[in-house]
C-alpha positions in Angstrom: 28.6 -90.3 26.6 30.8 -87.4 26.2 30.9 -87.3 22.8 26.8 -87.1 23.3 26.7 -84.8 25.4 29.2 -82.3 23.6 26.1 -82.9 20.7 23.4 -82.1 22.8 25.2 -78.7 23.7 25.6 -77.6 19.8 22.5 -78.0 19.1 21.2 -76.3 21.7 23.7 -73.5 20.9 22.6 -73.6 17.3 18.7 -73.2 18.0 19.3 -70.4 20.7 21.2 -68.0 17.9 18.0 -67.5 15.6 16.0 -66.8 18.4 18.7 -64.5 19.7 19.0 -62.7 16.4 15.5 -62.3 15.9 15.1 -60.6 19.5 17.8 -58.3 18.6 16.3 -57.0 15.4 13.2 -56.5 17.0 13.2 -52.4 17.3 10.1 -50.4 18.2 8.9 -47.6 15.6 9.0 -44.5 16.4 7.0 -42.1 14.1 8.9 -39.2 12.7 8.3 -35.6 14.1 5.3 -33.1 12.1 6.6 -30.7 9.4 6.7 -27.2 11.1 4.8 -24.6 8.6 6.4 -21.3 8.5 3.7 -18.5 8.9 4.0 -14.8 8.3 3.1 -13.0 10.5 2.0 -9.1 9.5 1.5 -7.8 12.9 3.6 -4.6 14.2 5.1 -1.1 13.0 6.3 -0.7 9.3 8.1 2.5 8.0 8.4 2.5 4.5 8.8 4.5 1.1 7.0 4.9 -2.1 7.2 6.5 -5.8 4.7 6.6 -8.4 2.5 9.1 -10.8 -0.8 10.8 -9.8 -3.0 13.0 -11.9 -5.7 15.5 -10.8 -8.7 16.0 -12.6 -9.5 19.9 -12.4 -12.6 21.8 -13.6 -13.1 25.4 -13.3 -16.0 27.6 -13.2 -16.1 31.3 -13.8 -18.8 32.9 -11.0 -18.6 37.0 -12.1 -19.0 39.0 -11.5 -19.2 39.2 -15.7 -19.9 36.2 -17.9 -19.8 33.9 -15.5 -20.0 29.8 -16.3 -17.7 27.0 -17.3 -14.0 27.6 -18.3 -13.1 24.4 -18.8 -11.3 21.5 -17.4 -7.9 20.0 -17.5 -6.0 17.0 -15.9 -2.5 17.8 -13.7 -0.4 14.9 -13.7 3.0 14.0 -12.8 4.9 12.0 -9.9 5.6 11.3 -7.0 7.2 10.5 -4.2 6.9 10.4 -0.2 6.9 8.0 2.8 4.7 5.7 5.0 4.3 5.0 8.5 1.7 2.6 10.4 0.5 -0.4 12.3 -0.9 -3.7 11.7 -2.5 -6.7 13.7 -3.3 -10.1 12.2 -6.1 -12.1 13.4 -6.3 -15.8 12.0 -5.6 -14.9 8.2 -7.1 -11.3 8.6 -5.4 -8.0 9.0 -6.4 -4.9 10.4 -4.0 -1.2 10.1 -4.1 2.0 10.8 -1.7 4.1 8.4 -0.7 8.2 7.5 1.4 8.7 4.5 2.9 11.9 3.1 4.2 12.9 -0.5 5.9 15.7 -3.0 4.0 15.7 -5.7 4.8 17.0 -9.5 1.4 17.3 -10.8 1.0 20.3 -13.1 -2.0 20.9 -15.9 -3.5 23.6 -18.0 -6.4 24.6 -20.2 -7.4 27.5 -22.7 -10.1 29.5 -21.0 -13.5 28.8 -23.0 -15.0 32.4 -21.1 -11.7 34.4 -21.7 -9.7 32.9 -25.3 -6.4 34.7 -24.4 -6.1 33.3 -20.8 -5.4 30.0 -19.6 -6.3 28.2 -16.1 -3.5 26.0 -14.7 -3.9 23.9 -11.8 -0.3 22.6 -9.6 -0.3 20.2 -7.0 2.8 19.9 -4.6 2.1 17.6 -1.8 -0.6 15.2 -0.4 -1.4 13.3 3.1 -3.5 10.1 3.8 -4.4 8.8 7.2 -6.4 5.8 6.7 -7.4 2.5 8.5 -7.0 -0.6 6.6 -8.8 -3.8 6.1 -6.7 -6.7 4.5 -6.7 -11.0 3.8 -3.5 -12.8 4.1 -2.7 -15.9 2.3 0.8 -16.2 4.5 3.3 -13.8 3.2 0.8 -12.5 0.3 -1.7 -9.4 1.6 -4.5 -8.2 -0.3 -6.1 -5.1 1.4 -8.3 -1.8 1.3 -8.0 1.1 2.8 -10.2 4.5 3.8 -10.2 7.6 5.7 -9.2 11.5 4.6 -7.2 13.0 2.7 -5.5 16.3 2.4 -3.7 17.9 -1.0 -2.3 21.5 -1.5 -2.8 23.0 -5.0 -1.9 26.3 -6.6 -4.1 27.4 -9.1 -3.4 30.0 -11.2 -4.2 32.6 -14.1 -1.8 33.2 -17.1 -1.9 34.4 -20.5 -2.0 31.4 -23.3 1.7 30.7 -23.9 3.3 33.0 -21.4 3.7 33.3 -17.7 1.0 33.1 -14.6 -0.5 36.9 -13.8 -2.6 35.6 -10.8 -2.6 33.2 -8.4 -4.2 31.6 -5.0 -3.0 28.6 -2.7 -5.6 26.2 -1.2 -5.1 23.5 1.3 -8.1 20.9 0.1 -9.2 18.1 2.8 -11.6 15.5 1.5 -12.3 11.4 1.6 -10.1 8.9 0.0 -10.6 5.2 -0.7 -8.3 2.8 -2.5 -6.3 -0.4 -2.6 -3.2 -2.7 -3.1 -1.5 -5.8 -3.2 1.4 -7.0 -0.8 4.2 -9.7 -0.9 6.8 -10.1 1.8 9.8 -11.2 0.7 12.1 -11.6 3.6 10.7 -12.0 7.5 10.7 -7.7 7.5 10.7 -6.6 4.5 7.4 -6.4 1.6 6.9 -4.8 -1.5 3.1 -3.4 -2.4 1.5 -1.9 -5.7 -1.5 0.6 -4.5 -4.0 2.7 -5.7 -5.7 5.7 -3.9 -8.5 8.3 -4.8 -9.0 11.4 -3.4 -12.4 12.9 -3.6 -12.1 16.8 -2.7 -15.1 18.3 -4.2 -15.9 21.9 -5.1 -14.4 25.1 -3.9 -14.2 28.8 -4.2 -11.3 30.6 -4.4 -11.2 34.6 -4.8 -7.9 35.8 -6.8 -5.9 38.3 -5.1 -4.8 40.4 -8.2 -8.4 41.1 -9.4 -10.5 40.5 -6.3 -13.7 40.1 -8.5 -12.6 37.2 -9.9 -14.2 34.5 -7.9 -13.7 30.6 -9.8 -15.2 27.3 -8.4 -12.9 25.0 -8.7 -14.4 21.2 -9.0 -11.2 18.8 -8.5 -10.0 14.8 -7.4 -6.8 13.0 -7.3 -5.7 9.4 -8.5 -2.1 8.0 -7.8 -0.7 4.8 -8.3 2.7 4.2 -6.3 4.9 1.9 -5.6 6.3 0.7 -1.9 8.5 -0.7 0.0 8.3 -1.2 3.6 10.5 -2.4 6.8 8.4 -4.5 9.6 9.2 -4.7 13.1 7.6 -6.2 16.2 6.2 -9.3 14.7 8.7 -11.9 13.3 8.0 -15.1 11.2 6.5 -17.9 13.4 6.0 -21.6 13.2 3.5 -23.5 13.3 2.6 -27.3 13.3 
């Protein structure tokens, strides 16, 4: 009876461990956490800098009060260099700004006078300004944008005999519309690099010389620059998103 019994108890014993082992290796699943997408973010205040090469496309036109017409025309390049300053918002992937940049330019050009053989009509730009409102798409921490609003550049134009110094001269202060474009990447959370392009349409105007007040030239120009930038971000950081 004993010996029976003792039986009775192992197998028992025996049948309970699977059971047991199988209720112990039972283990709910739990479903691993989303991947969290980093988004940039191109909202906020940037200051920056930027270097490139401009030209200006100059035509000038003899008004009197003797033989007046065309004298010619001329293109006054060189480079540049200057700063940037503005603000950006993002909504959903696009991005709105509002920017003003200034530059020192080295833009200098000259032509033979086709009215008067043994003088020569040079054109010198030293500084531009842009103040423009952007419109832009992101694809994350890429930005392709365009921009538009006014422009301002200050020329010297001046008079000189072919091959030897400048006998005459005027300064003018030209305002006019400008239009152009560029291409963004952000490298770190704050920092980006762009490539841009900007125009600069100023139009005609008359300028009186101050050596011989009766000459009176029209002076027909524009401006293209290409620069390079580099700008630090502030205000809105890298975000994440599931």
């Amino acid at each position: 009876m004993k010996k029976f019994l003792l039986g009775t108890v192992g197998l028992i014993a025996m049948g309970a461990a699977p059971a047991m082992a199988a209720d112990l290796a039972a283990r709910p699943y739990t479903k691993a956490p989303p991947m969290m997408a980093a988004i940039y973010d191109w909202s906020g205040f940037y200051i920056g800098a930027n270097g490139g090469w401009g030209t200006s496309r100059a035509r000038w036109d003899y008004l009197g009060p003797a033989a007046a017409g065309a004298e010619g025309s001329h293109d006054a390049s060189g480079a540049v260099a200057g700063g940037q300053i503005g603000y950006r918002w993002q909504a959903s992937s696009w991005v709105f700004g509002l920017e003003a940049q200034g530059d020192w330019a080295d833009l200098k050009g000259s032509n033979v006078s086709t009215r008067f053989p043994t003088a020569s009509n040079r054109t010198k730009v030293d500084a531009f300004g842009l103040f423009t409102g952007q419109v832009g798409y992101a694809w994350n921490n890429a930005l392709l944008y365009v921009k538009g609003g006014a422009g301002v550049v200050s020329n010297k134009y001046e008079y000189g005999f072919v091959g030897g110094p400048a006998f005459d001269s005027v300064k003018g202060t030209r305002w006019g519309g400008t239009v152009g474009g560029g291409l963004e990447y952000g490298f770190t959370p704050n920092w980006s690099f762009a490539v841009e392009y900007d125009h600069v349409f100023l139009d005609n105007k008359t300028y009186t010389f101050p050596i011989a007040p009766t000459a009176t030239d029209r002076v027909k120009q524009d401006l293209d620059v290409v620069t390079a930038r580099i700008n630090y971000r502030w205000g809105g950081p890298v975000v994440a998103k599931y």
